[in-house]
N, C-alpha and C positions, 0 to 999 in steps of 0.2 A: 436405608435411612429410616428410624423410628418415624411411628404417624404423626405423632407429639414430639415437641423438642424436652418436656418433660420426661423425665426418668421413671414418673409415679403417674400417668394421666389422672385430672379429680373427677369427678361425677359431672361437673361443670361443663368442663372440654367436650365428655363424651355426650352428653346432651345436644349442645351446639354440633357438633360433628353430625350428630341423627337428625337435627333441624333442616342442617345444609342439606343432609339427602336427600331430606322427603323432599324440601325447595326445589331440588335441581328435578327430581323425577316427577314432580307436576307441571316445571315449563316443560321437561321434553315430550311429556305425554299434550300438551296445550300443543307446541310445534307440531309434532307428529301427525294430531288431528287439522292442525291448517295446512300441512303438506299436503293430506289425503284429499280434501273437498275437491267438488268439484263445483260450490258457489261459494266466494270468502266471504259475504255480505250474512248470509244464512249461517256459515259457520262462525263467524263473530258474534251473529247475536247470542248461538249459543254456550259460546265460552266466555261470556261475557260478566259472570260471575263467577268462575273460576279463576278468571285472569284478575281483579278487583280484589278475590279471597288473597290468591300469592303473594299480593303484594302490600296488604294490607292495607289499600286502599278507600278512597270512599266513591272517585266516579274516577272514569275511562276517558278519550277519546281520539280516536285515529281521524286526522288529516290525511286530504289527498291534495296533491300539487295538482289548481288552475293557470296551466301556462297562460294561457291567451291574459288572464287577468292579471297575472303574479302573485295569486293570491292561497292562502290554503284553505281548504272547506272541508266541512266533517262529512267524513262520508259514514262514520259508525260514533256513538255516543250513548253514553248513561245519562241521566237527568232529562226531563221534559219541559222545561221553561223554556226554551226556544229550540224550533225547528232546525234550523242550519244556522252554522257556526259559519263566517266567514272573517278571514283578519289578511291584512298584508303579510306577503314573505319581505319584513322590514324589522329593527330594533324596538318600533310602537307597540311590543306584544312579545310573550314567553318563548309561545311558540312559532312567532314569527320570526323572532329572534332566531331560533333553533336552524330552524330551516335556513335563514339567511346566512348563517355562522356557519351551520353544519356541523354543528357540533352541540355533544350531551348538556343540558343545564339540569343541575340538582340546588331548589333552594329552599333555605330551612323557614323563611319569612317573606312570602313576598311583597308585604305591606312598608319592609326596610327599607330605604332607598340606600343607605349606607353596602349592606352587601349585594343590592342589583348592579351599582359601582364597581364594587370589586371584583365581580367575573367579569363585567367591560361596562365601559362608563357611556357605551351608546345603548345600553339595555335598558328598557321599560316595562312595567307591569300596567296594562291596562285592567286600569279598576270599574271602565263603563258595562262588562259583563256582570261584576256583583252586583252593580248598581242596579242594573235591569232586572236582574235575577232573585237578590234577595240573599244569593246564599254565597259564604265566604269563602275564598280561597286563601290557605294558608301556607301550605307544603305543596310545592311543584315538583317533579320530574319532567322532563321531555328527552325525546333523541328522535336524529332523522332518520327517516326510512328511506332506504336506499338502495340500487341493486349495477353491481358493476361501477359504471360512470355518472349513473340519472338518479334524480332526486325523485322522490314518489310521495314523500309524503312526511308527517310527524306523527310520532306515540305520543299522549300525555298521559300521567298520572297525578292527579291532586287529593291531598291530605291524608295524610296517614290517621288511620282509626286513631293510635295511641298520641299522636302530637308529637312526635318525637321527626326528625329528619329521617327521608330516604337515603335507606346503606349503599355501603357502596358494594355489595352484593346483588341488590336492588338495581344499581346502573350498569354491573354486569350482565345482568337478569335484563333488563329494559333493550340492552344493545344486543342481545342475542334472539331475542322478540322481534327488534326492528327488519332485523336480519332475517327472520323466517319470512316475515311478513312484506319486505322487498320482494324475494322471489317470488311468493304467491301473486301479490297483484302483477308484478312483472312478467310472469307465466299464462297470469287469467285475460293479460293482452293478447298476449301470442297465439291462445288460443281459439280466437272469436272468431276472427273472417278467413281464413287459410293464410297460416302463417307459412314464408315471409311473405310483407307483404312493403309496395310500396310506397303507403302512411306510416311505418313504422315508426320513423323517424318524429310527426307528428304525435302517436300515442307515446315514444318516451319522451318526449317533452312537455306530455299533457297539454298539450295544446289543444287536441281535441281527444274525445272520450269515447269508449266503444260505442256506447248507444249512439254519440253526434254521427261517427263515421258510418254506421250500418245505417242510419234514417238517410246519410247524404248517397248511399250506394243504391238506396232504393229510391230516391228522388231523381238520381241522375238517372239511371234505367227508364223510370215513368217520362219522363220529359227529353230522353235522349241527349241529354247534356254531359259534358266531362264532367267527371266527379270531382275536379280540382277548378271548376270554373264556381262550383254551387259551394267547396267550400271558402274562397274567396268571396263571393260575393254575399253568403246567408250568415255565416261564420266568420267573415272576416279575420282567416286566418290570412298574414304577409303572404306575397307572392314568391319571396327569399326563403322563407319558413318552406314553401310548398315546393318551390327547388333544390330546398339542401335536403329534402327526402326523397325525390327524385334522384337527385344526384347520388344520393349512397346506398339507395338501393339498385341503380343500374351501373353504379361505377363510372359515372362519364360524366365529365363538366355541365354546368348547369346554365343555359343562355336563355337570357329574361332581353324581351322587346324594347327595345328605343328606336324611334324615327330618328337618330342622328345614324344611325347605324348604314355605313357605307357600301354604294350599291353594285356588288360584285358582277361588274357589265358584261368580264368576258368569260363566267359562269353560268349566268341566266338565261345568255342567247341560245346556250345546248339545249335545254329542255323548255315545254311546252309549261304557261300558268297552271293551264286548268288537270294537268298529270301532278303536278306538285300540290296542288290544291288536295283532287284527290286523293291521295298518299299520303299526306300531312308530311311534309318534308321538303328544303329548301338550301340551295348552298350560301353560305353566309362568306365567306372568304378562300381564297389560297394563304397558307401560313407554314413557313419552313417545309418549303418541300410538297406540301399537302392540301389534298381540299377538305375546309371543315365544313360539315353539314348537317343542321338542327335537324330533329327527327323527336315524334312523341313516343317510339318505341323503339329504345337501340338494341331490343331483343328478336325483333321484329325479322327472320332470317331471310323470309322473302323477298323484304322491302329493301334489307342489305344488298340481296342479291341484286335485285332491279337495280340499285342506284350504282352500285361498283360497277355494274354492264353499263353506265352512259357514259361514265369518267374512267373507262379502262386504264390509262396511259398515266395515271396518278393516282399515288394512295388515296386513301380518302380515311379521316375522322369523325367522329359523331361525337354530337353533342344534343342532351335530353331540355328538349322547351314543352311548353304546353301549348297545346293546338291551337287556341286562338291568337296565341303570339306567333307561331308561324305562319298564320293566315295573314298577322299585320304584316310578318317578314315578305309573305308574296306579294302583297300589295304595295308597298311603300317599295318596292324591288321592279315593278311590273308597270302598275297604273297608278297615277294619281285622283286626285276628287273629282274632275271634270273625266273622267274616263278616254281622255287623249290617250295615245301610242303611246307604250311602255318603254324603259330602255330594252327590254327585253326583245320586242318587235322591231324596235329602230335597229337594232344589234344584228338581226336575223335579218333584217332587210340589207344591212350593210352588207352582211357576207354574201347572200344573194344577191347582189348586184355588183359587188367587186370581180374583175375580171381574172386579172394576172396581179401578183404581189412579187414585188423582189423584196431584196434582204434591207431597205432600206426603208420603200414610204408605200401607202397602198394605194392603187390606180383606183380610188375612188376621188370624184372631182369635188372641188367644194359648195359647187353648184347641184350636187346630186340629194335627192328627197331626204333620202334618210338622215346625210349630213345634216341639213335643214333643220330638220325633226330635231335631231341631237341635243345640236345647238340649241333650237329655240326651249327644249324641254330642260336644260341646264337652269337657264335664265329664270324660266319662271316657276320650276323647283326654288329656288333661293331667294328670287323673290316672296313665295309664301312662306317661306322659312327665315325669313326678317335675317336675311344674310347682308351685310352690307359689304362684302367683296367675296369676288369668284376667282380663284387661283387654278388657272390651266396649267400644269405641270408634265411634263414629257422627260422622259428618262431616255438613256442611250440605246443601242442595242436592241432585244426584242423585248425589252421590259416596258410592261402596261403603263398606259397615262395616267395619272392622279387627277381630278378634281377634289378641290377641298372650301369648304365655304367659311368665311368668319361670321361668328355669330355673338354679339354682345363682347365682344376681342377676343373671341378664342376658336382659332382654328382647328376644324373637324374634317375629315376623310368624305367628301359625298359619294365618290365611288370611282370606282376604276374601268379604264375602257384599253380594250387592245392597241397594239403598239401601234399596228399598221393604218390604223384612222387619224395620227396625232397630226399629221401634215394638212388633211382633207379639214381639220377643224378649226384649226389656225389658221389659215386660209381663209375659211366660212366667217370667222371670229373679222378678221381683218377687212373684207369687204363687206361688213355690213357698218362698218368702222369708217367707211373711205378710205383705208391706209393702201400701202400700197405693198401687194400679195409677194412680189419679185424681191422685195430688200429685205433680208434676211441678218442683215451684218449687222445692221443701226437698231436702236432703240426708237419705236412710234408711237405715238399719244393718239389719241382720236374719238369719239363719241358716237355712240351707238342711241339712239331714238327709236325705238322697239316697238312702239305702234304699229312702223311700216310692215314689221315683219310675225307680230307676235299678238295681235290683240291688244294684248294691255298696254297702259300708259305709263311705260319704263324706258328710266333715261340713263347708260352706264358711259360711266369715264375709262376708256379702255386703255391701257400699257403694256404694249410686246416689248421684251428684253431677250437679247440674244444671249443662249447657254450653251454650256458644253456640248460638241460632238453637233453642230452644224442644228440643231433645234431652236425651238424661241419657248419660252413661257407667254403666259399672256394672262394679267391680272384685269378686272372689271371691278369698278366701284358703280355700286348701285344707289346712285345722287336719289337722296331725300324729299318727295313729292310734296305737296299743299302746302298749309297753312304753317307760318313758325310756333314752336310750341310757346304759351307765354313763359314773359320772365322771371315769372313766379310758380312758375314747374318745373327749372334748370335746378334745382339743388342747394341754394345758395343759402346755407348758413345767413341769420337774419342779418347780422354786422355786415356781412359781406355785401346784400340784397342795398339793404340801404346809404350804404355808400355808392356802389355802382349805379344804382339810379338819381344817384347827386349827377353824379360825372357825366353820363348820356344825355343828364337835362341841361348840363351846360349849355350858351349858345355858339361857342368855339371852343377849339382845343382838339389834341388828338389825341383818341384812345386806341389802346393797341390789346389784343389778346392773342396768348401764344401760346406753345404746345407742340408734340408732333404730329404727324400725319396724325387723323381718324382719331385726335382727340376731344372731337366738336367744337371747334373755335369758328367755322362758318354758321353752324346751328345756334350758338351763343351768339353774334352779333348779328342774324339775322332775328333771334328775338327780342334784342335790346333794338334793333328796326323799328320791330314789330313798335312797340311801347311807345315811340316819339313819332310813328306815322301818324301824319295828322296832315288834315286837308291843307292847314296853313303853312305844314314843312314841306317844302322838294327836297325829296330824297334822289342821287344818281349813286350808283351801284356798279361797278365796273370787276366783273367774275372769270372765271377761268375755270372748267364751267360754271354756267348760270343752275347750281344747285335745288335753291329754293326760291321759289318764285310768292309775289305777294301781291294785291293791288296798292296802288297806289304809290309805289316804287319805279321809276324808270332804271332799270336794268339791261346793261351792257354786255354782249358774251365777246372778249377778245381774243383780235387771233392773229396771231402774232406773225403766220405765216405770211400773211397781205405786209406786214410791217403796223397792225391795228395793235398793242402791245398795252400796256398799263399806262405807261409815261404818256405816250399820244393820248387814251383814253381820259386820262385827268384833266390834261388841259384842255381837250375839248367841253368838260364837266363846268370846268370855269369860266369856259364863256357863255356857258347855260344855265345863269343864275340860280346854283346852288344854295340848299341852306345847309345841307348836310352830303357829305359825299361819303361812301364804303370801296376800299380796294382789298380785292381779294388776297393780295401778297403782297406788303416790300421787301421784295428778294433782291435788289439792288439800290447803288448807289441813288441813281435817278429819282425814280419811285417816290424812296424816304424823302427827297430835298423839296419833288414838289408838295407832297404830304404834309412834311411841316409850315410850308410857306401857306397854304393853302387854309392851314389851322391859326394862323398867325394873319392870316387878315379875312376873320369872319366866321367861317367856316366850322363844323365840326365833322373831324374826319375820323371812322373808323379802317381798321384793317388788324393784319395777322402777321405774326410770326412764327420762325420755326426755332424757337427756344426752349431749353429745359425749367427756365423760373422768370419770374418777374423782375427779381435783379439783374441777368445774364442778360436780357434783353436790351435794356439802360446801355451798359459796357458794348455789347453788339452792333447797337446803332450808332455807338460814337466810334467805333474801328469803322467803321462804314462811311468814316470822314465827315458828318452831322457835326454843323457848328453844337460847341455845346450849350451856349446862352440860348442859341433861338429853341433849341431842343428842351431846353430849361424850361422857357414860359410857353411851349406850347404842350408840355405833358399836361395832361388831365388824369391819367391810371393805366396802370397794364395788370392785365387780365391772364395769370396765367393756369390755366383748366389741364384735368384729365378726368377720364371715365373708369369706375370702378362697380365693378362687376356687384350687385345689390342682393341680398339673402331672398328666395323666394316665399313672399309674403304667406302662399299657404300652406308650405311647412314650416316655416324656421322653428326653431323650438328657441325658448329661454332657457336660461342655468343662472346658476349662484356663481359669480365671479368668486375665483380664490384671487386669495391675498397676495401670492405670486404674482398671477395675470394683471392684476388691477397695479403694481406696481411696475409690471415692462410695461402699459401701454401708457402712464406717468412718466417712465421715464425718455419711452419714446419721444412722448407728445415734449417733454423738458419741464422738471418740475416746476421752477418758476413760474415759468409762462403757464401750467397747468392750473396753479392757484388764482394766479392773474384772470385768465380769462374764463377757466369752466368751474375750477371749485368745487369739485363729484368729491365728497368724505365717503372714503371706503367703509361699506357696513356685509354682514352675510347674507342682507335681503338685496344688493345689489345685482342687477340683471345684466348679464347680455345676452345675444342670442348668437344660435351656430345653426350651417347648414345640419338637414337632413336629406330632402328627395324623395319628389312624388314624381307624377304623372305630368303635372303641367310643368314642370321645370327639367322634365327628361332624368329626374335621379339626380340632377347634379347639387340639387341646393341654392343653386342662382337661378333666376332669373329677370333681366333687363341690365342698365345702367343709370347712375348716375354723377354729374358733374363732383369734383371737390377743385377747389378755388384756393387761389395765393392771388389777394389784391393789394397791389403797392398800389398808394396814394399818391398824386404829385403835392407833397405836401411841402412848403415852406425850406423846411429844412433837407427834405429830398432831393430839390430843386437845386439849393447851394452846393451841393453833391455834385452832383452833375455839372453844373457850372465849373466846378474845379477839377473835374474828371477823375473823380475819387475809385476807390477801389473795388469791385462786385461787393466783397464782404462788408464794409464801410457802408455801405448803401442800402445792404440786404439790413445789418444792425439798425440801422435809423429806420427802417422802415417798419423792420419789427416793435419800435421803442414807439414807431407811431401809431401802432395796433394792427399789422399786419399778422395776418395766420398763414402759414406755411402750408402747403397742399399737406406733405402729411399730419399735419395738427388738424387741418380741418377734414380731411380721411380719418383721424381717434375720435373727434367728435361725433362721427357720423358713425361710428365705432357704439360709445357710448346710446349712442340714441335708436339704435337696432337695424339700420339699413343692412349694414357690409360687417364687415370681419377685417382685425390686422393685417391676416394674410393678404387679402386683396386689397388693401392700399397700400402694402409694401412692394406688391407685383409692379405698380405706377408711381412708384415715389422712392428716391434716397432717405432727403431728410426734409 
């Protein structure tokens, strides 16, 4: 094929054809010289007018990607009106754009906004650098500098001597530059501290810079510290960043420290603290088959060796932590803050003191020390872990016991204990309980007062249920200590706040609040208590347990075993000139009839239910055989609560709600009602917030709860409802039409106002 598509080449063609050559043999002779160096800082400066001739340029400048910031900074430049260039990798900027985009920009105007639009309409020209500088930028070039998968940096070129746009020879010429100039700095990494190395990962992401890593290699040396503790802590480089480079340089999963992390009981007993300590190494679980086991060096052939010889009779896994999180892993695995017995000790006391074991239960008694220990170190692990229930779990067969604690309503693994202890602790569990150790068939209730046995001043409501294969489970609720919180810390939406303190300041009537288990309906009415205790009210209180204690409350614990029950309790209440009486439950017919009578002449009586809504509970008490007229004039409100898991205040981050989001959490909430009561006009400066995950929140993004509310009124027309025994729906409408908010409306509110997230009010709410 001809060189020319012409027949006759002019003078013209063949000139431009001598142009391109000499063009193309002065970049390769520029590459060849940044191939060769062995500093590109030095060899830039001095190609630095050869590169500017080729291109007929008037100024240079190479960006390097700052991971840690997101930002590019010149690491080489023409002009001297300012030291360092710094710009976001963002649309605010040419070459931030570039980087962001990753891709070539050629513009013939940058002062256009018309053609900055038309390569994409989020591109910007920052004009605050001429402004400072004085001197005008006209004609742009940029491309990223790139090498394999990592970004490294950006070329610029601005203004052509002639005014004319950069060719598109020019952006051949620029992308085959960026190109040499990727491997080189990508090379001049490799080359610095003995490459590979396990920061790698770190300098392709520019997160940190040769000079940061070799000053943090010589710091850690002087001071004996891990090099990956000094660059967290000086360089705040994430501890996620510092284990995906761990992780791919040694090939093995990457396990970062949380104290929720469950305590592998019948692992720890094998080996000694202070040998894992020394070693830096800790078994973290059994998983399909295998033990998995943190280690700061899974290259380490010795430390393999040692650890395979304790756990012969199992494979074993590894996985790469950093030292001071195995140190927490020994700790929180071993001892607590008061330096009590570990599970690890209790564990190894158990085996040494167990005699004989058959295939069923271990001849350890539940009277024996180490049980003791167990137990008592269960209890107040979870009590300092603001657990408010403990799930003893036993499997069949020779499969380990589970302990697992809820915490803020979400249940977690505390750790695992050998099969052959599960009988000796249930047992221990049971007689500190008063139950009785022999009946294994029934289900028993019973309370534990943990003074006697523990120190502290811990009171648990304990439940054995009998399970499959001859076992019991055995749940503890750890009842709520001191003061009630006030009732201006429960959560309450302000409509909600001020109607309910209508209704508790009545001088009769009954209030009821509902919900399931461990929704706070005892903590809610012992704060609405709290607000109308006053010297001149008698309050009587009749509980199952006595939860929360307060002055000034005469408080009942009934027990229903004597035949001492709710019904007995109340009417002893009223012939003990009551002004105000609290029953822990109407679970029965009885109950509710002296309830209402009791509201119905004088009295203002609170109590609970176990209903899904505020309506269902109306309909509930009247199947429960409740005249409906006396039920009619003695409602005053029901109260029905749940707890929703609250974003932890020192990360949560804000964001720009889209248009999408902001229309399902309207439509959830129902648009009507959404106008009616909140009225949020969608705009792009609208905020909500989402988890992220720190330290004080354990990674999750939540931390604590709080209340969201559905308060039906006994309003007039709610009242005639009732009276004619109208229909759930019927009753829930009039009640919304009276300005009731539905738990999940005032979950979006709560939504809107930055506590929680949809997610988690959808986990405790329909509709």
């Amino acid at each position: 094929m001809p060189l020319f598509p012409e027949s006759n080449p002019t003078p013209a063609s063949i000139q431009s054809l001598q142009s391109e050559v000499i063009y193309r043999r002065k970049l390769q002779e520029i590459g060849n010289r940044i191939n060769a160096a062995a500093n590109l800082d030095e060899i830039l400066v001095n190609l630095k007018d050869e590169i500017i001739k080729l291109f007929d340029a008037e100024r240079i400048t190479i960006y390097v990607v700052d991971g840690r910031r997101k930002e590019l900074v010149s690491r080489f430049k023409s002009g001297n009106e300012i030291a360092e260039i710094r710009i976001p990798i963002s649309a605010g900027s040419i070459a931030g754009f570039t980087a962001f985009r990753q891709r070539i920009v050629n513009i013939r105007n940058c002062y256009d906004d018309a053609e900055l639009t038309a390569i994409d309409p989020t591109l910007k020209f920052d004009k605050s650098w001429d402004q400072k500088t004085g001197f005008v930028t006209r004609q742009v070039l940029t491309c990223p500098i790139g090498h394999q998968k990592y970004l490294l940096g950006v070329i610029q070129l601005i203004n052509r001597n002639n005014n004319q746009p950069f060719s598109a020879m020019d952006e051949r010429s620029i992308q085959e530059l960026a190109g040499i100039l990727g491997i080189a700095i990508y090379n001049q990494k490799r080359m610095s501290i003995g490459r590979p190395s396990k920061f790698d990962y770190l300098l392709d992401q520019n997160l940190i810079t040769l000079k940061e890593l070799e000053k943090t290699v010589l710091e850690a040396r002087q001071r004996k510290e891990s090099i990956e503790s000094i660059l967290i802590r000086q360089l705040k480089i994430p501890k996620k960043q510092i284990g995906q480079s761990l992780s791919q340089f040694y090939r093995v999963p990457f396990v970062e420290y949380t104290p929720n992390t469950p305590i592998p009981g019948d692992l720890i007993c094998r080996v000694k603290p202070a040998f894992m300590r020394s070693n830096i190494w800790v078994p973290l679980k059994s998983e399909n088959g295998s033990i998995v086991i943190a280690i700061d060096n899974p290259l380490d052939i010795e430390k393999i060796d040692r650890i395979k010889s304790i756990f012969k009779q199992e494979p074993v896994q590894f996985q790469v932590a950093l030292e001071e999180d195995i140190i927490n892993f020994i700790k929180l695995f071993t001892h607590d803050e008061k330096e009590q017995a570990g599970i690890d000790e209790i564990l190894s006391r158990l085996q040494a003191e167990e005699q004989e074991i058959d295939d069923t239960e271990s001849g350890m008694g539940e009277e024996d020390s180490a049980v003791v220990q167990l137990v008592n170190k269960i209890i107040l692990d979870a009590y300092v872990r603001k657990a408010s229930d403990i799930h003893f779990e036993p499997y069949p067969g020779k499969e380990n016991a589970v302990v697992r604690f809820r915490v803020d309503g979400s249940c977690f693994t505390y750790q695992t204990i050998p099969w052959n202890y599960r009988n000796a602790i249930v047992s221990r569990i049971k007689i500190m309980a008063e139950l009785d150790i022999a009946e294994r068939r029934k289900p028993q209730d019973g309370k534990i007062k943990f003074k006697k046995y523990g120190g502290k001043d811990i009171e648990l409501r304990v439940a054995t249920v009998p399970t499959q294969g001859g076992l019991e489970d055995v749940v503890m609720r750890i009842l709520a200590a001191g003061e009630p919180l006030p009732l201006n810390k429960m959560g309450f939406a302000q409509k909600n706040y001020d109607r309910f303190i209508s209704a508790i300041s009545k001088p009769y009537g009954i209030i009821f609040v509902c919900g399931p288990t461990g929704s706070g309906k005892t903590t809610t009415l012992h704060s609405a208590l709290g607000y109308i205790n006053k010297v001149e009210t008698k309050i009587w209180t009749a509980e199952d347990p006595v939860e929360i204690t307060q002055r000034g409350l005469r408080q009942v614990q009934v027990q229903p075993r004597i035949g001492f029950d709710f019904p007995t309790a109340m009417r002893a209440f009223l012939r003990a000139d009551p002004d105000v009486i609290m029953v822990g439950e109407m679970r029965d017919k009885e109950t509710t009839r002296i309830g209402i009578e009791a509201s119905l002449t004088g009295h203002l009586v609170f109590s609970t239910l176990h209903t899904n809504s505020a309506p269902e509970s109306i309909t509930r008490l009247l199947d429960m055989g409740m005249d409906p007229f006396n039920f009619a004039d003695a409602i005053l409100c029901i109260l029905a609560q749940r707890l929703v898991a609250t974003l932890c205040k020192d990360c949560k981050k804000s964001y720009s709600a889209s248009r999408e989001e902001y229309d399902e959490l309207v439509r959830e909430y129902d648009a009507q009602s959404f106008i009616k009561n909140l009225n949020i006009p969608y705009s792009p400066d609208l905020k909500l917030y989402k988890p992220d995950g720190c330290d004080a929140c354990n990674n999750t993004g939540y931390r604590g709860r709080m209340g969201i509310h559905e308060l039906l009124m006994g309003t007039d027309s709610v009242k005639k409802l009732i009276q004619t025994q109208a229909r759930m729906e019927e009753i829930r409408n009039q009640a919304i039409e009276d300005g009731m908010t539905t738990l999940k409306q005032d979950g979006i509110q709560k939504v809107f106002e930055g506590h929680t997230t949809l997610m988690q009010v959808r986990k405790v709410c329909i509709k």
